[in-house]
N, C-alpha and C positions, 0 to 999 in steps of 0.2 A: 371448677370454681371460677367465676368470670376474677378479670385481671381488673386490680384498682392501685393503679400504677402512682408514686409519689417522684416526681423529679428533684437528686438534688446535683445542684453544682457545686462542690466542693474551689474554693479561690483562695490563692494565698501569695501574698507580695513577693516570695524570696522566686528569683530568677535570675540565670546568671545571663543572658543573651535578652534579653530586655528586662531590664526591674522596675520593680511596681508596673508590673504588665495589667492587673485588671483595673489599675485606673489609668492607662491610656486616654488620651482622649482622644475621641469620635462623635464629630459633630457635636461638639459641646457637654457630651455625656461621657461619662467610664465607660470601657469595654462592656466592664460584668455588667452594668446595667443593661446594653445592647444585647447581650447574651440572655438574661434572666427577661428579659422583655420579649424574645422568640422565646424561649419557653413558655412564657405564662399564654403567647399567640396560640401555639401549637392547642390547649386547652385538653389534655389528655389525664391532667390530674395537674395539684397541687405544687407549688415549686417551692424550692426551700435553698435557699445559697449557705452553705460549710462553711463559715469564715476560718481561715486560718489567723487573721490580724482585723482588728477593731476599726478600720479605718474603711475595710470592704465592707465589715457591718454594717457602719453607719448611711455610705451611699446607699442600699439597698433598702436597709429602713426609713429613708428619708423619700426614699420614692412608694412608700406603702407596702414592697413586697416584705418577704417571711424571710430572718437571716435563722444564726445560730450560732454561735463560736463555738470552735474545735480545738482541741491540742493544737499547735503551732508545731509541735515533734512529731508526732504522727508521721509514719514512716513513709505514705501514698496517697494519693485524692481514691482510693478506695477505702481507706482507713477513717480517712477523714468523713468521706458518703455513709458509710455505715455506723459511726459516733452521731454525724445528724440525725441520719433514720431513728438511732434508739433515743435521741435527745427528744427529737419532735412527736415521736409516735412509739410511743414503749410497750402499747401494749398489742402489736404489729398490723392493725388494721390495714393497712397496705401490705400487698402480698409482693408486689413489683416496683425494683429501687429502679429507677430510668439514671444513671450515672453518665452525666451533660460535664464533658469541659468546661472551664470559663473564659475560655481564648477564641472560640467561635463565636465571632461576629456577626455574620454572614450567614447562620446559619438557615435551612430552609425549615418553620417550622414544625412542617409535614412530616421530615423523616422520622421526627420523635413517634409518629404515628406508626411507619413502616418499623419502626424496632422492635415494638409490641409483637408482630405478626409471626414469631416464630414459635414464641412462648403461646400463641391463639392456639394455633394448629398442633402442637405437641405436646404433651403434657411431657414429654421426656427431658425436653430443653431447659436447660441448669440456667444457661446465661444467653441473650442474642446481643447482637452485635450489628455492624451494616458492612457493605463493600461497594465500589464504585469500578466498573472496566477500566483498565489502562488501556489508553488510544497511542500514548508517545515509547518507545522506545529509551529514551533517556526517565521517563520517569521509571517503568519495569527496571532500570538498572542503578536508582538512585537512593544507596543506602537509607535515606531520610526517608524513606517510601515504604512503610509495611503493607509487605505482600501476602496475601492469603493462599494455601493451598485447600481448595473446597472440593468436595462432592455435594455431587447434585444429581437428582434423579434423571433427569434429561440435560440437555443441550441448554435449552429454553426456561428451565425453571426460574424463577426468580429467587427461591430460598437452596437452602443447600447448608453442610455439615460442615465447621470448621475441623480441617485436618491439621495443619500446623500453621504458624507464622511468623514469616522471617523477614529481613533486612535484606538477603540476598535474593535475587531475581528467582521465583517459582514459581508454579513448577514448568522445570527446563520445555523446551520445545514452544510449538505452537499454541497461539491462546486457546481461548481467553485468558486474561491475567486477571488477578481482583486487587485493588490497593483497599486496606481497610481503611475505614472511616473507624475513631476510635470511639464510641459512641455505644455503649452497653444496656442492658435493660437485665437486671437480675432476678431472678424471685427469690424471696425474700430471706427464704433458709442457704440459698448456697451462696451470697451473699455475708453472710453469718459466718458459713465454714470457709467462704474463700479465706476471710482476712484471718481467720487462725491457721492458717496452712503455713508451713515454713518455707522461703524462697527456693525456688527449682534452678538446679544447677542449670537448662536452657534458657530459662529466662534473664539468669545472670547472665549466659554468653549473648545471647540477642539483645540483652537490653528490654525485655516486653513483658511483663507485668500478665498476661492472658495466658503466654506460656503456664506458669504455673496450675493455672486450673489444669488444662491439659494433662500437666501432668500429673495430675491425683484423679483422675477420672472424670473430672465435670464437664458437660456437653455444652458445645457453643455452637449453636447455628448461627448463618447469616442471611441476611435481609438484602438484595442487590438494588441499587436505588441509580437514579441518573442523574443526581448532584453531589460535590463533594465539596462541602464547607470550608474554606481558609482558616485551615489552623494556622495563629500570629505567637508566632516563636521567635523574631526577630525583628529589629525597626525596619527592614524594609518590607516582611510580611505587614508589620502596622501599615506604610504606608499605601499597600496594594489596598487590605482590608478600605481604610479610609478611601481611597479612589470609588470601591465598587459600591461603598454603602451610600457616598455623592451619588453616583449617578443613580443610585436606583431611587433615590429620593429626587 
């Protein structure tokens, strides 16, 4: 069945290391706006923003895109992505939820392209995802950095099996190394079953949310791409983001 992919970004004020992080400003706009703005670029289907609070609603609706309100309790921006999908589209005509951050400013909006490509080629694959080479040394070793343990059929492949994902530097030895980009594309049913799954005692120790699929059986492939978007988790993340989004304008 060809893929007819629905992007939502799931947004919501509460943050403790920058608040009200998606109405940042940037160049005169909110974050989510820059964000839902590459997405609607990328043009690979529909965009729809998860409000968790009425206030990212209204910027989004006031620029013409598509919002939605969400529980505000909602346990995860998965939770929140899959309350949109059933809000906006109940009766599942999109078979593939694209789950877009809304802290990616920056982002390129090609790669939403490159996430699609695993679920192309496989019918097997539950969930994809992306990954980007680590070039630094100190980032391979920088808790803040989730690292991918992959198989791949060659050397050279560009796609490849997510084996596990952790915070601490893997797998040991010689590269390559993959930092994930956290950037998902679900089809539609394991989506569904992810958020009824109960949290996995590894996800609880790493902190990572994908753990869980893992471990109830669901297949993550990844997509390897040569850009890796600035996630803005902090004001000085905002102020880099703001520098790169100057110059490129």
């Amino acid at each position: 069945m060809p893929l007819n992919p629905l992007i939502v970004i799931p947004s919501r004020l509460k943050a403790t290391r920058l608040p009200d992080k998606p109405l940042a400003d940037i160049q005169g706009e909110p974050m989510i706006v820059h964000v839902w703005r590459r997405a609607v670029a990328a043009a690979v289907g529909p965009v729809v923003v998860a409000c968790g609070d009425q206030a990212i609603y209204d910027v989004i609706v006031a620029r013409g895109g598509s919002a939605v309100m969400t529980d505000p309790d909602l346990p995860s921006g998965s939770d929140r992505v899959q309350a949109a999908a059933e809000a906006v589209d109940p009766a599942g005509d999109f078979n593939v939820i694209i789950n877009l951050q809304g802290d990616l400013p920056t982002l390129d909006p090609a790669i939403l392209r490159d996430v699609l490509l695993p679920l192309e080629v496989d019918p097997a694959v539950d969930i994809a995802t992306l990954g980007v080479e680590i070039h630094e040394a100190a980032e391979f070793h920088n808790p803040s950095v989730v690292k991918i343990a992959l198989a791949r059929a060659t050397e050279t492949d560009s796609l490849g099996r997510a084996l596990y994902f952790s915070r601490a530097p893997i797998p040991t030895g010689e590269g390559p190394h993959y930092h994930h980009i956290g950037i998902y594309a679900y089809r539609r049913a394991a989506l569904a079953h992810f958020v009824t799954l109960p949290v996995a005692e590894l996800e609880t120790l790493e902190r990572l949310e994908q753990l869980r699929a893992l471990a109830n059986g669901l297949r993550i492939d990844v997509k390897i791409v040569h850009t890796n978007p600035l996630g803005v988790d902090t004001p000085a993340d905002l102020e880099r983001a703001r520098a790169l989004i100057n110059r490129a304008n």
